[in-house]
Biopython code that builds the backbone (N, CA, C, O; Angstrom):
import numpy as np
from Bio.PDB.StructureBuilder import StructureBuilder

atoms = [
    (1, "UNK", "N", (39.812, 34.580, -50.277)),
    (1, "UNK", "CA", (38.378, 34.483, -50.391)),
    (1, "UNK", "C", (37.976, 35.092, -51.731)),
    (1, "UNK", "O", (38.033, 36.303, -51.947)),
    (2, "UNK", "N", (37.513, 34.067, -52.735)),
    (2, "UNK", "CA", (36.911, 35.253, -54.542)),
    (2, "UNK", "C", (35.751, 35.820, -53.811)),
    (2, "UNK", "O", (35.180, 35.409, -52.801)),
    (3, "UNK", "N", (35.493, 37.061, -54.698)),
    (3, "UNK", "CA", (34.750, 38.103, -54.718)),
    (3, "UNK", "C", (34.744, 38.559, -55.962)),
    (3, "UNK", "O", (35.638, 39.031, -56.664)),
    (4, "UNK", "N", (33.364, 38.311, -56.183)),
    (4, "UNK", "CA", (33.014, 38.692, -57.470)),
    (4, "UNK", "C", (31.762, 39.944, -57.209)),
    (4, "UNK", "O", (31.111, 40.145, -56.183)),
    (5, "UNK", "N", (31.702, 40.748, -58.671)),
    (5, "UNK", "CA", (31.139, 42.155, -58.567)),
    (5, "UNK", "C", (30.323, 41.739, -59.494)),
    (5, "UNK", "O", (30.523, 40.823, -60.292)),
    (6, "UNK", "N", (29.216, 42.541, -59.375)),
    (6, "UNK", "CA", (28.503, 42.384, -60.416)),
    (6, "UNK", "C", (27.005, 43.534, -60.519)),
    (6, "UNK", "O", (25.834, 43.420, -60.157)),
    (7, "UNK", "N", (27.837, 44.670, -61.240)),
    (7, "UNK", "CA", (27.353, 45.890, -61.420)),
    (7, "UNK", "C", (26.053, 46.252, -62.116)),
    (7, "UNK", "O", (25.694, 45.518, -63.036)),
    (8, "UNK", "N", (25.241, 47.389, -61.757)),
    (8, "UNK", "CA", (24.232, 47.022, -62.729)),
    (8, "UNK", "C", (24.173, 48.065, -63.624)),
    (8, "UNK", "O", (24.695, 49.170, -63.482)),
    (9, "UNK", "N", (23.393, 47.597, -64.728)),
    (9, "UNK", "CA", (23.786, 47.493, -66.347)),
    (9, "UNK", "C", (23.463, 48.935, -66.499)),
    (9, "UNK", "O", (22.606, 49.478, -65.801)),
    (10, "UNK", "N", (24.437, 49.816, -67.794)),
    (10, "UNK", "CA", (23.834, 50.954, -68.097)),
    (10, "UNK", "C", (22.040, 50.596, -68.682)),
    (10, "UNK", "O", (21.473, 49.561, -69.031)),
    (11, "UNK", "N", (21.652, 51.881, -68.565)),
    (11, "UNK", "CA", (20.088, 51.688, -68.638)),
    (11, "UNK", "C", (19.677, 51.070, -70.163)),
    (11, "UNK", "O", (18.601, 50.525, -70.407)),
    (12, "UNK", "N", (20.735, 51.272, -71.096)),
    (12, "UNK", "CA", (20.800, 50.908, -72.159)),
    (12, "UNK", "C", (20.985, 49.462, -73.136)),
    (12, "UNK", "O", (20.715, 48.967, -74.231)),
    (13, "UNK", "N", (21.755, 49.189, -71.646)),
    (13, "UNK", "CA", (21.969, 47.272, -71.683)),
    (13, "UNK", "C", (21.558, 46.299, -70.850)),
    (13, "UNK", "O", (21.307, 46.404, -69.649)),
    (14, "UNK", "N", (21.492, 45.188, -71.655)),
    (14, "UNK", "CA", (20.982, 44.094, -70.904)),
    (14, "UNK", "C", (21.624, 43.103, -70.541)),
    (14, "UNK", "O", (21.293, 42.063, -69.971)),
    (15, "UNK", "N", (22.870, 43.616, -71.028)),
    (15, "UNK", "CA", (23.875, 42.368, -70.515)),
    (15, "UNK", "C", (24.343, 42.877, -69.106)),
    (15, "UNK", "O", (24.141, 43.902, -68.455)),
    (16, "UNK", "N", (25.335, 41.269, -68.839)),
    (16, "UNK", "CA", (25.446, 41.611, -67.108)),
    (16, "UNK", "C", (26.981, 41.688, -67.778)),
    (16, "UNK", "O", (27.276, 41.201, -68.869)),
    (17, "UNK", "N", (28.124, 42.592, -66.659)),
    (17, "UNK", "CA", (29.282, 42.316, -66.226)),
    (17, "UNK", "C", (29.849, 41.883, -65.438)),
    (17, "UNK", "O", (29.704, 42.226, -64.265)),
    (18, "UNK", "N", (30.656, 41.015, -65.819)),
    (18, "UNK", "CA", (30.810, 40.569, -63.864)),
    (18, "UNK", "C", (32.667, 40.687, -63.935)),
    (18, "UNK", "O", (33.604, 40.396, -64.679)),
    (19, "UNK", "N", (32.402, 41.269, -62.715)),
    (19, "UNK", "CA", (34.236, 41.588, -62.186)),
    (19, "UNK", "C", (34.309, 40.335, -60.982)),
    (19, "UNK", "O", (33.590, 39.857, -60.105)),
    (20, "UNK", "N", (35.898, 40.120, -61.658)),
    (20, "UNK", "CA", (36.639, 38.565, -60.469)),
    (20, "UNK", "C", (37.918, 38.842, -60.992)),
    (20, "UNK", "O", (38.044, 39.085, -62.193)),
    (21, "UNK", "N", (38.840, 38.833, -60.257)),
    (21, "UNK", "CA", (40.718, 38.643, -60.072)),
    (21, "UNK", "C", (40.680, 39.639, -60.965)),
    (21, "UNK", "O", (41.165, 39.238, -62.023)),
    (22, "UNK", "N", (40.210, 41.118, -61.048)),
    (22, "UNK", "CA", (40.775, 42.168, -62.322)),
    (22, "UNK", "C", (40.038, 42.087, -63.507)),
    (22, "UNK", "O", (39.835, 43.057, -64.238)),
    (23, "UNK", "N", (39.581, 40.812, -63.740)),
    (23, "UNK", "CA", (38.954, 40.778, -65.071)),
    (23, "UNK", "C", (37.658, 40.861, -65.039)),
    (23, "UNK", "O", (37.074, 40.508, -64.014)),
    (24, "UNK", "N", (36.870, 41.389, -66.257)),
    (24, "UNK", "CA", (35.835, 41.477, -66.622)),
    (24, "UNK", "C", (35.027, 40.227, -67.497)),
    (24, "UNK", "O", (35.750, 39.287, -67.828)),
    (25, "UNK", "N", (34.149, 40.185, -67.736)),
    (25, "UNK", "CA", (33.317, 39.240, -68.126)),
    (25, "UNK", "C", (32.129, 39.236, -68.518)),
    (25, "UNK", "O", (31.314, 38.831, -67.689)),
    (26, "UNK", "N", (31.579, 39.686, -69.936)),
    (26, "UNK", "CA", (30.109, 39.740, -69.741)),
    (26, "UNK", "C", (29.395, 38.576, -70.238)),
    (26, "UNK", "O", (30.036, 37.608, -70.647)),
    (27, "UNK", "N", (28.317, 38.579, -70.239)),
    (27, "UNK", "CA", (27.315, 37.747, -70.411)),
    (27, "UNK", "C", (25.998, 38.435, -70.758)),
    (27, "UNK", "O", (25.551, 39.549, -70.485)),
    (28, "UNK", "N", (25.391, 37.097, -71.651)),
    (28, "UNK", "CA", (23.623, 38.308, -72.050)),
    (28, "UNK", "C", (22.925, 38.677, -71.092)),
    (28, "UNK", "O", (21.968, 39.406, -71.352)),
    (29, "UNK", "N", (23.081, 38.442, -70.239)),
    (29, "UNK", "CA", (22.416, 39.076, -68.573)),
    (29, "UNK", "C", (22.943, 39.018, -67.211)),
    (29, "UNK", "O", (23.349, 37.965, -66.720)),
    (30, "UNK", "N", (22.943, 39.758, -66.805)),
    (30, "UNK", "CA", (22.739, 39.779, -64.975)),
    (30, "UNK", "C", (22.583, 37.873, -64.631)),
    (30, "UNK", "O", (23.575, 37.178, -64.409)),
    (31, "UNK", "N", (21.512, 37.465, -64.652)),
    (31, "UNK", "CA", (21.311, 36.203, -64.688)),
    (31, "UNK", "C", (22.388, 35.430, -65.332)),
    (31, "UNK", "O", (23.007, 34.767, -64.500)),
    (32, "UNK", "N", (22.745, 35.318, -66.340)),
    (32, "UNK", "CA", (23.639, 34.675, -67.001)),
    (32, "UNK", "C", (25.175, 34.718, -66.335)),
    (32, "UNK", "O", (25.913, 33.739, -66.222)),
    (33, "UNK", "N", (25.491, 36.151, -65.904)),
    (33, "UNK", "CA", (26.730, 36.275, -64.714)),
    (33, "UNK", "C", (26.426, 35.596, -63.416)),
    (33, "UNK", "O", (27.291, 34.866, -62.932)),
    (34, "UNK", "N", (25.286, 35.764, -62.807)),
    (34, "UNK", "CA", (24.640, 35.308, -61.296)),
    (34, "UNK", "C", (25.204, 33.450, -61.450)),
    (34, "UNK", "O", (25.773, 32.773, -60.593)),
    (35, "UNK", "N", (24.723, 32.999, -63.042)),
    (35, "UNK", "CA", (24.672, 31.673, -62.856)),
    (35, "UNK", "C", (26.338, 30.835, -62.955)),
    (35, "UNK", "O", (26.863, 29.787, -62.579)),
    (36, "UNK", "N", (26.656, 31.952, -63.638)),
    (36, "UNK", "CA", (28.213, 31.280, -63.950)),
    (36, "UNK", "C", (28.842, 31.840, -62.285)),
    (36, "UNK", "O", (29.948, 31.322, -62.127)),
    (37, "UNK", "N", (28.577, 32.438, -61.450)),
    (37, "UNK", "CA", (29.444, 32.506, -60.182)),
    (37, "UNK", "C", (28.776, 31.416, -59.382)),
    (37, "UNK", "O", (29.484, 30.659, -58.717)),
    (38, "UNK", "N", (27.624, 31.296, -59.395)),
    (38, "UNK", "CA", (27.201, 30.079, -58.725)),
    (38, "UNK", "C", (27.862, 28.572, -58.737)),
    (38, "UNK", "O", (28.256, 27.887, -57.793)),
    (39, "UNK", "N", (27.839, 28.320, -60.082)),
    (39, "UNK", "CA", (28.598, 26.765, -60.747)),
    (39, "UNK", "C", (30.195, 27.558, -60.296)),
    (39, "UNK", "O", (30.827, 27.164, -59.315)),
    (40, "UNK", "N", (30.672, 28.676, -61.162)),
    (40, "UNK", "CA", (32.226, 28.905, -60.258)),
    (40, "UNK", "C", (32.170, 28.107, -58.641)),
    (40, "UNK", "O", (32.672, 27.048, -58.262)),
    (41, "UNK", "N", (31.712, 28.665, -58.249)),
    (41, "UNK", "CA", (31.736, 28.311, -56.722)),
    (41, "UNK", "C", (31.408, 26.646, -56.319)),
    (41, "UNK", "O", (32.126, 25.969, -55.583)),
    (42, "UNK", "N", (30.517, 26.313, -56.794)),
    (42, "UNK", "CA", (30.308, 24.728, -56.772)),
    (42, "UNK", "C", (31.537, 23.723, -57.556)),
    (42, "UNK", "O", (31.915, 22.619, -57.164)),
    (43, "UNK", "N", (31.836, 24.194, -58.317)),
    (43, "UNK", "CA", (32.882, 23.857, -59.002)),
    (43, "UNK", "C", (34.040, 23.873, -58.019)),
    (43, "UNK", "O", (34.720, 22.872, -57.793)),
    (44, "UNK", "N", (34.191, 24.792, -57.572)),
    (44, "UNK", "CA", (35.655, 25.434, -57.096)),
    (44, "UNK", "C", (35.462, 25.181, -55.502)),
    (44, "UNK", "O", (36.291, 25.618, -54.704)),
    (45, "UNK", "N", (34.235, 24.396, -55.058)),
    (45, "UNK", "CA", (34.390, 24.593, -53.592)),
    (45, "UNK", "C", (35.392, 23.272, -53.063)),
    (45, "UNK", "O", (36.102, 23.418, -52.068)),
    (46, "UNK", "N", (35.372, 22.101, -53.763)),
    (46, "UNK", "CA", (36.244, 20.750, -53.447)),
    (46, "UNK", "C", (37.231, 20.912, -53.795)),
    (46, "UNK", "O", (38.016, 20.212, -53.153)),
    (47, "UNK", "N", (37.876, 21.718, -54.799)),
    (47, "UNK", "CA", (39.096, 22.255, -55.297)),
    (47, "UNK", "C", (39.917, 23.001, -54.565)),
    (47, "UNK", "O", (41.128, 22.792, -54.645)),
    (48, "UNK", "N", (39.331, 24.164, -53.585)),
    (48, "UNK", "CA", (39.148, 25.608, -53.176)),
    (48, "UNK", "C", (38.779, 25.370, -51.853)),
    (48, "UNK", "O", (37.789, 24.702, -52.151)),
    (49, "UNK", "N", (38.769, 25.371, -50.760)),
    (49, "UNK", "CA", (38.204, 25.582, -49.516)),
    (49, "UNK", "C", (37.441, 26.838, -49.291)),
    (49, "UNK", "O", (36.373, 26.998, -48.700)),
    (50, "UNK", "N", (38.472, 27.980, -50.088)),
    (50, "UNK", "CA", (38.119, 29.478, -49.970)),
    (50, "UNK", "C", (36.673, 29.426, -50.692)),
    (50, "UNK", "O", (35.760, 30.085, -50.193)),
    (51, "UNK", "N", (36.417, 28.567, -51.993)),
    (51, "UNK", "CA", (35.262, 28.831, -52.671)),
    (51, "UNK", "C", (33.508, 29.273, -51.698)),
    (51, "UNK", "O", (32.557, 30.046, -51.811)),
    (52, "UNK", "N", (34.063, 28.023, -50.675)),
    (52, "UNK", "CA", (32.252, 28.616, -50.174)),
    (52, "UNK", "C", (32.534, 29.597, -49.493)),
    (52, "UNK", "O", (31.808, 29.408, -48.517)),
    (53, "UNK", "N", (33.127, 30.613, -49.283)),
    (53, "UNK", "CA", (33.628, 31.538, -48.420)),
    (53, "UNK", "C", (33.358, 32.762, -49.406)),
    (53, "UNK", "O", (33.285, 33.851, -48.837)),
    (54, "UNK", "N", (33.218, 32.764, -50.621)),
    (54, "UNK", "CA", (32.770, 33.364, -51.747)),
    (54, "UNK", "C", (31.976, 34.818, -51.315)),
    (54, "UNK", "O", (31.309, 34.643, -50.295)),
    (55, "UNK", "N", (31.875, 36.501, -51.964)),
    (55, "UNK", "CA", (31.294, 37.041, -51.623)),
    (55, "UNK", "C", (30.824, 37.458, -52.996)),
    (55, "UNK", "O", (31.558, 37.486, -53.984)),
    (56, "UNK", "N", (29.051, 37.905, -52.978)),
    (56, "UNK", "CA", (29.206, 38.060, -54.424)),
    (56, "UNK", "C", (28.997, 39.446, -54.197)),
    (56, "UNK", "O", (28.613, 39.641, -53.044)),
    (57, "UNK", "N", (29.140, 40.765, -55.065)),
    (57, "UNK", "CA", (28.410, 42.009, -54.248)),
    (57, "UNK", "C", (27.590, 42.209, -55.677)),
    (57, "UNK", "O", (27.915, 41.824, -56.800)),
    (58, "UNK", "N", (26.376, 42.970, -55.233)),
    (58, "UNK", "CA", (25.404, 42.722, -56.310)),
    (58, "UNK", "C", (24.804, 44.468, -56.301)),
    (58, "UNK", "O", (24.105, 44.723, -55.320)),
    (59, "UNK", "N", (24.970, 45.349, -57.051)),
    (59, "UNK", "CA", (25.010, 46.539, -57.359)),
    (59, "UNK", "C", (22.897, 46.686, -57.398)),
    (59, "UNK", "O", (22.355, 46.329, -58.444)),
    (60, "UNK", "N", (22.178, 47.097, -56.463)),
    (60, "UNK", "CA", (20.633, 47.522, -57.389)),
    (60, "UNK", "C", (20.922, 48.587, -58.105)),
    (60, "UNK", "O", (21.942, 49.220, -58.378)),
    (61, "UNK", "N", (19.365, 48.667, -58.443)),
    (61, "UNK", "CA", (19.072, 49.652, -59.523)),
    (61, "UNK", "C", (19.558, 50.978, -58.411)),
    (61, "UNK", "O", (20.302, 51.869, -58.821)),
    (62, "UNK", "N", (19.103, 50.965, -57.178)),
    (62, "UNK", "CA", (19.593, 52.205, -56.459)),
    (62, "UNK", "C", (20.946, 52.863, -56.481)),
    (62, "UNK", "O", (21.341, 53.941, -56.036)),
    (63, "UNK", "N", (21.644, 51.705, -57.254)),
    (63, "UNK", "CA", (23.095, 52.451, -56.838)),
    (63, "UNK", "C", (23.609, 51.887, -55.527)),
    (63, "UNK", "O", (24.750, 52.117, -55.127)),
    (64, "UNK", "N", (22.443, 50.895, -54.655)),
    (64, "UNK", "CA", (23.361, 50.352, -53.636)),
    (64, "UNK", "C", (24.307, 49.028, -53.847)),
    (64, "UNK", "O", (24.060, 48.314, -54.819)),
    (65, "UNK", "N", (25.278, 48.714, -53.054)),
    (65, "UNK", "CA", (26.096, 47.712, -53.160)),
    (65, "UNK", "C", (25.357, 46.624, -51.765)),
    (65, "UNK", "O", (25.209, 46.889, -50.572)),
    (66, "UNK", "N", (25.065, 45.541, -52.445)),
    (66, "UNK", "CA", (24.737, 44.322, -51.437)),
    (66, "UNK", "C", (25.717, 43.260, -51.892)),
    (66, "UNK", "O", (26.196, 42.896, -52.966)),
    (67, "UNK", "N", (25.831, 42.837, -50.315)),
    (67, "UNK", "CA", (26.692, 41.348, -50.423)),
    (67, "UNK", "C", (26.380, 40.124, -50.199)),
    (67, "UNK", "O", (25.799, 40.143, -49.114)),
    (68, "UNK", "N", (26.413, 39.262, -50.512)),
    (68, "UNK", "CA", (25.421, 38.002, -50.243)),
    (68, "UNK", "C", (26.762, 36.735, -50.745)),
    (68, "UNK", "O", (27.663, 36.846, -51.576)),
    (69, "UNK", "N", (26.363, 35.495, -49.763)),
    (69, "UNK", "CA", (27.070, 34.299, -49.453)),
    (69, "UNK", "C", (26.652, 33.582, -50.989)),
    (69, "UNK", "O", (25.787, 33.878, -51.813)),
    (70, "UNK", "N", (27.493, 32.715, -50.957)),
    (70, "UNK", "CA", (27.656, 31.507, -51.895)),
    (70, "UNK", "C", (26.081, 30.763, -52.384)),
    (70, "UNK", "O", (25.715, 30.351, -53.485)),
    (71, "UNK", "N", (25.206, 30.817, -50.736)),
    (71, "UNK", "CA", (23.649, 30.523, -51.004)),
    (71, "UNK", "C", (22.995, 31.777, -51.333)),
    (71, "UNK", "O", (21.773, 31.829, -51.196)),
    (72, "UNK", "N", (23.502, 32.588, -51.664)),
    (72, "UNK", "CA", (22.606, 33.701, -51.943)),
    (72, "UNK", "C", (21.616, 34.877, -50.897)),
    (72, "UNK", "O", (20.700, 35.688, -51.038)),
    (73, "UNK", "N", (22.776, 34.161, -49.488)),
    (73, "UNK", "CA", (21.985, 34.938, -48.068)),
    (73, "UNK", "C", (23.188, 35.985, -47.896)),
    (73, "UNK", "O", (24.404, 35.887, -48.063)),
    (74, "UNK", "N", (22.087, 37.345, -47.369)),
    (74, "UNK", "CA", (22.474, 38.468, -47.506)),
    (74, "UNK", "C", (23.940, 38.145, -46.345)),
    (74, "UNK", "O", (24.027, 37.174, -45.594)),
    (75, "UNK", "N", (24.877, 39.165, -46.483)),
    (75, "UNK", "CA", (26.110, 39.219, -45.817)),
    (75, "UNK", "C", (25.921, 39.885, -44.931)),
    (75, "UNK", "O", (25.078, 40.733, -45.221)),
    (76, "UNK", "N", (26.389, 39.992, -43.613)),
    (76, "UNK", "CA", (25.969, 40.607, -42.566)),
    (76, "UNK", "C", (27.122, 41.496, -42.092)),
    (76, "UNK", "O", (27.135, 42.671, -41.725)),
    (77, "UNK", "N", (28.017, 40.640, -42.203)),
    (77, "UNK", "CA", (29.679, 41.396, -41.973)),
    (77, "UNK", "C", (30.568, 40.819, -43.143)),
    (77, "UNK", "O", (30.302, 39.683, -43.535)),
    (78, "UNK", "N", (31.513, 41.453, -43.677)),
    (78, "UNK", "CA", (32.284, 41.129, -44.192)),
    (78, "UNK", "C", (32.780, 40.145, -43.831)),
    (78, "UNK", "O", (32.757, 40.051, -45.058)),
    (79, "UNK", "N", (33.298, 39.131, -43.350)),
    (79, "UNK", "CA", (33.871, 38.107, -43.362)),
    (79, "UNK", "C", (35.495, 38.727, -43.175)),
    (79, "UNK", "O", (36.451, 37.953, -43.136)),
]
sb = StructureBuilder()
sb.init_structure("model")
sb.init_model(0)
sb.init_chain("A")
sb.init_seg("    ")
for serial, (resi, resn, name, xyz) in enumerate(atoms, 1):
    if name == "N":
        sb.init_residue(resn, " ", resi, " ")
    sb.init_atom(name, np.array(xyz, "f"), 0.0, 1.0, " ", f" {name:<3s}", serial, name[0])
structure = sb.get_structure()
């Protein structure tokens, strides 16, 4: 099942990072990471079975960790 991370930014930056298989990845924003896991996943779901099975975890400003599905609905259990 991919699982992608996607931390939020020192207060200083505006770019997003996004963590998948070990590697890092940035992009000029949060948004700009959000959109490339989205198309990942659409891309990769006819390829991939695992793709819609996808978790993304999405860091707020609080410092909390949320998880949310392939549509962008919150995760309820880990899977």
């Amino acid at each position: 099942m991919p699982r992608f991370y996607l931390p939020y930014p020192d207060k200083d930056s505006v770019e997003g990072l996004l963590m998948h298989d070990d590697q890092a990845k940035r992009f000029p924003s949060r948004q700009a990471a959000l959109a490339f896991v989205m198309d990942y996943c659409r891309e990769e779901r006819f390829a991939v079975g695992a793709a819609e099975k996808a978790i993304i975890g999405i860091e707020g400003q609080d410092g909390q960790w949320r998880l949310f599905d392939t549509r962008l609905l919150p995760v309820l259990d880990e899977r």
